[in-house]
BALO-557094 format. One record per residue (C-alpha): chain; x, y, z. Coordinates in steps of 0.2 Angstrom, whole numbers, plus 5000, padded with zeros to 4 digits. Each point is the difference from the previous one (the first is absolute). Example, Ala and Ser with C-alpha at 12.3 -4.5 7.8 and 13.67 -1.06 7.14 Angstrom:
BEGIN
 chaine    x    y    z
      A 5062 4978 5039
      A 5006 5017 4997
// end
This chain:
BEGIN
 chaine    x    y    z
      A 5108 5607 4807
      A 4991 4999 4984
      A 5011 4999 4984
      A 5000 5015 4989
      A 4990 5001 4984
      A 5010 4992 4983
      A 4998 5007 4984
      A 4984 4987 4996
      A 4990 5003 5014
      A 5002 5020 4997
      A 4993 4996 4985
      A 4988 4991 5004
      A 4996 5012 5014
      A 4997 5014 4987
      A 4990 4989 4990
      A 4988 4995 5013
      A 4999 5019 5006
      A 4995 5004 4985
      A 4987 4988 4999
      A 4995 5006 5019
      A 4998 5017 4995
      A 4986 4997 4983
      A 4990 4986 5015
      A 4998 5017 5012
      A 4996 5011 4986
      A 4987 4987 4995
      A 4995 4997 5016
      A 4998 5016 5008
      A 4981 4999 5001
      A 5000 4980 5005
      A 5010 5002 5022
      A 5001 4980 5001
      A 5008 4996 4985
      A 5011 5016 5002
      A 5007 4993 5017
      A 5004 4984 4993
      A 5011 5008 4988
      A 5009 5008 5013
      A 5000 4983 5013
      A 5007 4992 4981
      A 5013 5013 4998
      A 5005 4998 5019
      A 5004 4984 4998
      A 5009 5001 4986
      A 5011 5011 5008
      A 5003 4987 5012
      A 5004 4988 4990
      A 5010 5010 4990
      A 5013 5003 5016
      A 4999 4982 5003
      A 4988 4997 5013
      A 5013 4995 5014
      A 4996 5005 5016
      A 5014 5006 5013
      A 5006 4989 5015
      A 4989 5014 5011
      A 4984 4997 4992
      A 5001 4981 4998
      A 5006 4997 5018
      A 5015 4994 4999
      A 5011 5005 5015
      A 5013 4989 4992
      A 5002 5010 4984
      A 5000 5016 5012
      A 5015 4995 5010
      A 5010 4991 4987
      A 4998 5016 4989
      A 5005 5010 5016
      A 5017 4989 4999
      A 5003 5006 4983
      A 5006 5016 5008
      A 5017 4990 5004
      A 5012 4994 4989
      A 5001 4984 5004
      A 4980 4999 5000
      A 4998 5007 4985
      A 5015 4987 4993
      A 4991 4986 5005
      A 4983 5005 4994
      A 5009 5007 4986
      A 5006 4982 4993
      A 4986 4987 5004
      A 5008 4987 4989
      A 5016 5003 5008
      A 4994 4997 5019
      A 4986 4989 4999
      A 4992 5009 5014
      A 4983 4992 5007
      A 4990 5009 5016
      A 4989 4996 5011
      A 4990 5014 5013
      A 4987 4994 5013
      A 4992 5010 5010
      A 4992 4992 5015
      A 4984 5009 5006
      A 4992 4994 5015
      A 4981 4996 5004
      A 4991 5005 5017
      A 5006 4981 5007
      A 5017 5006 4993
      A 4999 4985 4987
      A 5013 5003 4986
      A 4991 5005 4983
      A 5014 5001 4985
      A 4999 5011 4986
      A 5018 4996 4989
      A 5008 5014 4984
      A 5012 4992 4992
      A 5013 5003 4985
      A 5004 4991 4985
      A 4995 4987 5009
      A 5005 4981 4992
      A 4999 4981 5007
      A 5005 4993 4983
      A 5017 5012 4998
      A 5013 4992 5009
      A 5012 5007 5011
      A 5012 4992 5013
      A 4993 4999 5016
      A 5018 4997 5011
      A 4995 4999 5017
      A 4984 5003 5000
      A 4997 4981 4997
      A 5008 4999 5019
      A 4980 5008 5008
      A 4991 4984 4992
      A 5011 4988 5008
      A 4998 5008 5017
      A 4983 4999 5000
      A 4999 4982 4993
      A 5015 4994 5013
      A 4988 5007 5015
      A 4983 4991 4990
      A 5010 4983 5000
      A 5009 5000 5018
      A 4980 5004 5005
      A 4992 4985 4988
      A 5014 4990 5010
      A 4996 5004 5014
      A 4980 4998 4999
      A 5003 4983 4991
      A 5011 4989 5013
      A 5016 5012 5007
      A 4993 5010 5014
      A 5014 5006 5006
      A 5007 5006 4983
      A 5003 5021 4997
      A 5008 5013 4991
      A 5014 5000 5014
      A 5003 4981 5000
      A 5017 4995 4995
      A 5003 4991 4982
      A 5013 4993 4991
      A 5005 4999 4983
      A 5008 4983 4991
      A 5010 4997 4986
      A 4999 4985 4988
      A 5006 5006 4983
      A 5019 5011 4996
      A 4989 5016 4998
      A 4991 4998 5016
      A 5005 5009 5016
      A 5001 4993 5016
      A 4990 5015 5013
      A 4996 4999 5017
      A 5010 5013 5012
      A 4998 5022 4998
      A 5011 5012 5011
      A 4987 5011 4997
      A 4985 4993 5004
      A 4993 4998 5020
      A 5008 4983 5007
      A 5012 5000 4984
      A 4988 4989 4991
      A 4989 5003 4985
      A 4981 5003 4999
      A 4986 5004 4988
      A 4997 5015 5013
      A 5018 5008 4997
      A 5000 4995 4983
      A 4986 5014 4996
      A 5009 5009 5013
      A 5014 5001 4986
      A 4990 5000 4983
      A 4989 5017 5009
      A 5014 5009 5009
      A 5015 5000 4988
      A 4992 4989 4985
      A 5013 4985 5004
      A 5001 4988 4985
      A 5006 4986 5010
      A 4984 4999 5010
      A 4991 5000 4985
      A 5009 4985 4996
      A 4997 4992 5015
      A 4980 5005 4999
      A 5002 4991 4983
      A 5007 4983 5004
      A 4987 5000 5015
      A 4983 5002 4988
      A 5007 4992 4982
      A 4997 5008 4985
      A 4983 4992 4995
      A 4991 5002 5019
      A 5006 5020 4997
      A 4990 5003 4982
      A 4985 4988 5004
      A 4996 5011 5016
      A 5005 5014 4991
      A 4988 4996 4985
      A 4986 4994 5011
      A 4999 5016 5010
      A 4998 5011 4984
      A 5019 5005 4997
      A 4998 4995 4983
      A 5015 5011 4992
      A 5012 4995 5011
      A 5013 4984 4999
      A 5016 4997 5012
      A 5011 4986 4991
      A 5014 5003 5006
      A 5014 5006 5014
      A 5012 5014 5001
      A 5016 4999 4998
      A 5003 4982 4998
      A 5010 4997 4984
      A 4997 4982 4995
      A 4986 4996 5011
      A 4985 4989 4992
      A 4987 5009 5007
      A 4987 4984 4999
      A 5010 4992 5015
      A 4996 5004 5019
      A 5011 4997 5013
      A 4993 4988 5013
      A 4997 5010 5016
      A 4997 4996 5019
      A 4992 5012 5015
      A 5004 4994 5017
      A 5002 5005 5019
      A 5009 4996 5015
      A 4988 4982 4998
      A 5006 4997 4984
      A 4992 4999 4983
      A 4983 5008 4997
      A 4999 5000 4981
      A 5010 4995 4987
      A 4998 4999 4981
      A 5009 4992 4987
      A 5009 5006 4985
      A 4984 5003 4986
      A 5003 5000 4980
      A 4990 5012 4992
      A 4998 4998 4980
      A 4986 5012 4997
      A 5005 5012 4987
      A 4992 5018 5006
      A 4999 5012 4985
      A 5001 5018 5000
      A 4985 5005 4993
      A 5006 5019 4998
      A 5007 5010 4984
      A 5014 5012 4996
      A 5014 4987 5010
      A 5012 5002 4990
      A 5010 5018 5005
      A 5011 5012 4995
      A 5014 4998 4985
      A 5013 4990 5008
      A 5005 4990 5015
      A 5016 4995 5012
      A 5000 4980 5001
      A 5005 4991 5015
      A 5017 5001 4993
      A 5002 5019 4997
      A 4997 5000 4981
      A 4992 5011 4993
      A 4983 4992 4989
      A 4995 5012 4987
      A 4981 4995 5001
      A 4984 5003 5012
      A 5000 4991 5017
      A 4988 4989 5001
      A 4993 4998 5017
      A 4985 4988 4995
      A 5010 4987 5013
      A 4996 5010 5013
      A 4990 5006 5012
      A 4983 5012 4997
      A 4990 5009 5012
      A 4989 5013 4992
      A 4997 5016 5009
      A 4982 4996 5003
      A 5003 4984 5008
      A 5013 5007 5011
      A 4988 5015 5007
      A 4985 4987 5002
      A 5012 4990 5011
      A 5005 5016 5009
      A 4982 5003 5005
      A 4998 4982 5005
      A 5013 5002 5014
      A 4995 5017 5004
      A 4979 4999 4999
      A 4999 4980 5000
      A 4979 5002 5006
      A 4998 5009 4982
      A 5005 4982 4992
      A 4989 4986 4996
      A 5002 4987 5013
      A 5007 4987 4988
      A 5013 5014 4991
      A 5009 5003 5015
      A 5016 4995 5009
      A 4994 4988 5014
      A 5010 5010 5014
      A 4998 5006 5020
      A 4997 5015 5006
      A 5019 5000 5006
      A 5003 4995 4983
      A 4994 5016 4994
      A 5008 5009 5015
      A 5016 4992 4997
      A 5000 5005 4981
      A 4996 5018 5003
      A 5016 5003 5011
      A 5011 4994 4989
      A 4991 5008 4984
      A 5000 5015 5008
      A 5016 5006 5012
      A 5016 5005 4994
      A 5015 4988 4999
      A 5008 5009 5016
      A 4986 4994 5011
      A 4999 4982 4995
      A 5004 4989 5017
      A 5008 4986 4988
      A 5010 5000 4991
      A 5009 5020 5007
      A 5003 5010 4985
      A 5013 5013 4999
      A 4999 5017 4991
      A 5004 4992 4982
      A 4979 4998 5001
      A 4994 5015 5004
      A 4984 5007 5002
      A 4995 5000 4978
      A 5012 4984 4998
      A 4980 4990 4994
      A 4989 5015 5001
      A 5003 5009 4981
      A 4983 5006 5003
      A 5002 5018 5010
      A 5019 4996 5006
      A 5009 4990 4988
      A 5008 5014 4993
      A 5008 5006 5018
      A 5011 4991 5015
      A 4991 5013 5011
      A 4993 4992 5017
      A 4982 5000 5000
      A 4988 5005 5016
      A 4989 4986 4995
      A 4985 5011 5002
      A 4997 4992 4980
      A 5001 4982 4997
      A 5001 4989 4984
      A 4995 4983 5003
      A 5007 4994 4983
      A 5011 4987 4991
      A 5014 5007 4986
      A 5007 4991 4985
      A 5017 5006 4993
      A 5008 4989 4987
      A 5005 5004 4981
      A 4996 5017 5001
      A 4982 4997 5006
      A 4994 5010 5014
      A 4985 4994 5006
      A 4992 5006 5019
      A 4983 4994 5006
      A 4995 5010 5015
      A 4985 5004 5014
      A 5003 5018 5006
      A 4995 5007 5014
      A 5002 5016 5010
      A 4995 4996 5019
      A 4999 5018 5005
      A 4989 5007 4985
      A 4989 4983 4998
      A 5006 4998 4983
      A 5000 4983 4988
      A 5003 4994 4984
      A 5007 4986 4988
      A 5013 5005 4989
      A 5009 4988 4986
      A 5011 5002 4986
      A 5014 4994 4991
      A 5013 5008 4986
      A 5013 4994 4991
      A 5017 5009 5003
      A 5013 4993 4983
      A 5003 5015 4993
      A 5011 4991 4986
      A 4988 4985 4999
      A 5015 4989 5005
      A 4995 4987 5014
      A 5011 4989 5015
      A 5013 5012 4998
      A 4998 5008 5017
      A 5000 5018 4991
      A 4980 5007 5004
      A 4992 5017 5002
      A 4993 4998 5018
      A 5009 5013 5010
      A 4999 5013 4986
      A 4983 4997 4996
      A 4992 4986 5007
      A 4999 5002 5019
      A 4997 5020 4996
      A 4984 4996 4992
      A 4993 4988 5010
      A 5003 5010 5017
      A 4995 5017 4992
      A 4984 4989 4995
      A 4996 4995 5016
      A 5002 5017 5007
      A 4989 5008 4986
      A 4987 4985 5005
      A 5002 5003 5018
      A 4996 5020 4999
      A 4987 4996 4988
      A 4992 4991 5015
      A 5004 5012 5014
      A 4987 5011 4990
      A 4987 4986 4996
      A 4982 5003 5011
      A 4997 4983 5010
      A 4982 4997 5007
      A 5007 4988 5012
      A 5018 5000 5007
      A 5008 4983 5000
      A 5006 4991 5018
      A 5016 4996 4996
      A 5005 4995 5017
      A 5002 4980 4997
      A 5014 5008 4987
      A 5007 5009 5013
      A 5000 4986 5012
      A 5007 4987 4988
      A 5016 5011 4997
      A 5005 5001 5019
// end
């Protein structure tokens, strides 16, 4: 809306009209110079008000809808206090030519790739991606016979090492790369993160990473692994019922990978590892970074890999993809291994439309996503389609939920705020979309196919 006259530009206003009204008098006989007094005066108006368009008139369907959530408390919260929740957006609509080509055309909100936030488990869709690219750069380089479902084992040589080679939970009771992104997709296991970790080493992950164009992203370290150097990787073997296929020693890795981002240092106080209470920001420049930008391009990569140039994609199968989608995409109940129970229902990694309900969905509506939940960052990254009504779109965003600005003290905004937002997002995304004239209606049957 245009802000209302101040005292100045009143008078100014008057001044000019009064101007105005001696050019007309003058220039009653002379039409041409008399319209371009009035063309001079219309302007001035306009500048006057400001000159800001609406959300309407510049096209912005992004602005419509997040004006539209305003209309809600927690909406209007969030918008409310953009310093308080850090909140980035990204909307992509995906039109569709007569080949059904995907053409891209992305609205985005306070949009930053040099303000930091912490990325949590997103850092865990990366290393899927680069786990599948290495077992098939193996395998095309002297390990036939080496897959995603081949057996490995984990070694130990150091005290903060750990010894890994046996999982209740995954087919055959051994571990794979194929049931570690089973785990990091369905329920967003740490563990397998880990594992994913030790297999690729930290400088093989941010080489590819930066070679493929992710040039705001760094993963330097694990999860939940107090005292760990993270510049050691544990040597690892794949075998069969043969024996050995491919083993690789323990590598030392000294490069130092800097966080190129701003504004890492948050809040007013932290929790240390030992309880107390640090009255100054926590600095997070340690850690890992994954702007929201990167993490949509990446999304799209998996999702649309023929819109990529050939050398900034993830060298991957067919089944690859087809393998990634199921996982991405069902809900934790219908995972073959490992068998959830009810603790993860249907929203448990979908904030986006369902994070704020334990409701059973009909699965008519599918997010093929990756979440991140850590330090009172929400951050969801999502594909969304609608089989029945031939809808699809991108949707990311992250927010910052530390109300008191206190961090590693367990105690965030996420079920009050958070989850509320993003899902009632998604949904106001969604319906936005429902409405949205298609010249061609996507074939979303590989989708379908992939989530049987």
């Amino acid at each position: 809306m245009p802000k209302p006259f101040g005292v100045q530009k009143v008078k100014v206003l008057l001044y000019d009209f009064s101007a105005l009204y001696g050019h007309l008098c003058r220039y009653k006989q002379h039409p041409m110079r008399l319209l371009f007094c009035l063309i001079f005066f219309t302007g001035l108006l306009f500048s006057c008000s400001g000159g800001k368009k609406t959300a309407q008139q510049t096209g912005d369907p992004l602005h419509v809808i997040l004006s539209g959530l305003k209309s809600e408390a927690v909406g209007r919260e969030v918008l409310g206090r953009k310093n308080r929740y850090e909140l980035q957006v990204i909307y992509t609509q995906i039109d569709r030519d007569a080949k059904g080509r995907p053409l891209f055309k992305s609205f985005t909100y306070q949009l930053d790739s040099n303000r930091y936030f912490y990325p949590a488990s997103m850092v865990k869709m990366p290393l899927a991606l680069l786990s599948l690219e290495k077992i098939n750069n193996l395998r095309r380089s002297g390990y036939p016979s080496l897959s995603r479902n081949t057996a490995y084992r984990i070694d130990s040589l150091r005290p903060f090492q750990r010894t890994f080679h046996v999982d209740p939970t995954a087919p055959g009771g051994v571990p794979s790369i194929a049931h570690d992104i089973r785990e990091v997709f369905t329920v967003s296991d740490n563990l397998a993160y880990n594992r994913m970790f030790e297999f690729l080493g930290r400088d093989y992950i941010n080489r590819n990473l930066q070679e493929k164009g992710y040039s705001r992203t760094g993963i330097v370290h694990r999860f939940n692994y107090p005292g760990r150097d993270n510049r050691y990787a544990s040597p690892i073997s794949f075998y069969d019922a043969s024996g050995t296929i491919f083993r690789e020693k323990e590598r030392f890795e000294n490069h130092v990978w800097e966080n190129p981002q701003t504004h890492t240092a948050k809040g007013r106080a932290y929790r240390d590892t030992s309880g107390k209470l640090v009255r100054r920001p926590f600095d997070m420049k340690a850690k890992n970074w994954f702007a929201l930008g990167d993490m949509e391009k990446m999304l799209r990569a998996i999702m649309f890999p023929e819109t990529v140039p050939e050398d900034r994609r993830f060298l991957l199968t067919a089944e690859d993809y087809t393998f990634l989608w199921h996982y991405m995409g069902i809900f934790p109940r219908e995972c073959d291994f490992p068998k959830y129970d009810s603790v993860y229902y249907d929203g448990y990694v979908k904030f986006f439309l369902f994070g704020d309900s334990k409701k059973q969905q009909n699965g008519t509506v599918r997010v093929f996503n990756k979440v991140g939940e850590a330090y009172g960052t929400l951050t969801d990254v999502a594909y969304i389609v609608d089989f029945d009504h031939k809808v699809e779109f991108i949707l990311a965003a992250t927010l910052l939920c530390n109300p008191d600005g206190v961090f590693n003290d367990d105690k965030y905004d996420y079920d009050q705020t958070g989850f509320p937002f993003l899902a009632d997002l998604g949904r106001r995304v969604y319906e936005y979309e429902l409405k949205r004239e298609r010249k061609v209606r996507p074939d979303l049957e590989k989708l379908k196919a992939a989530l049987r």
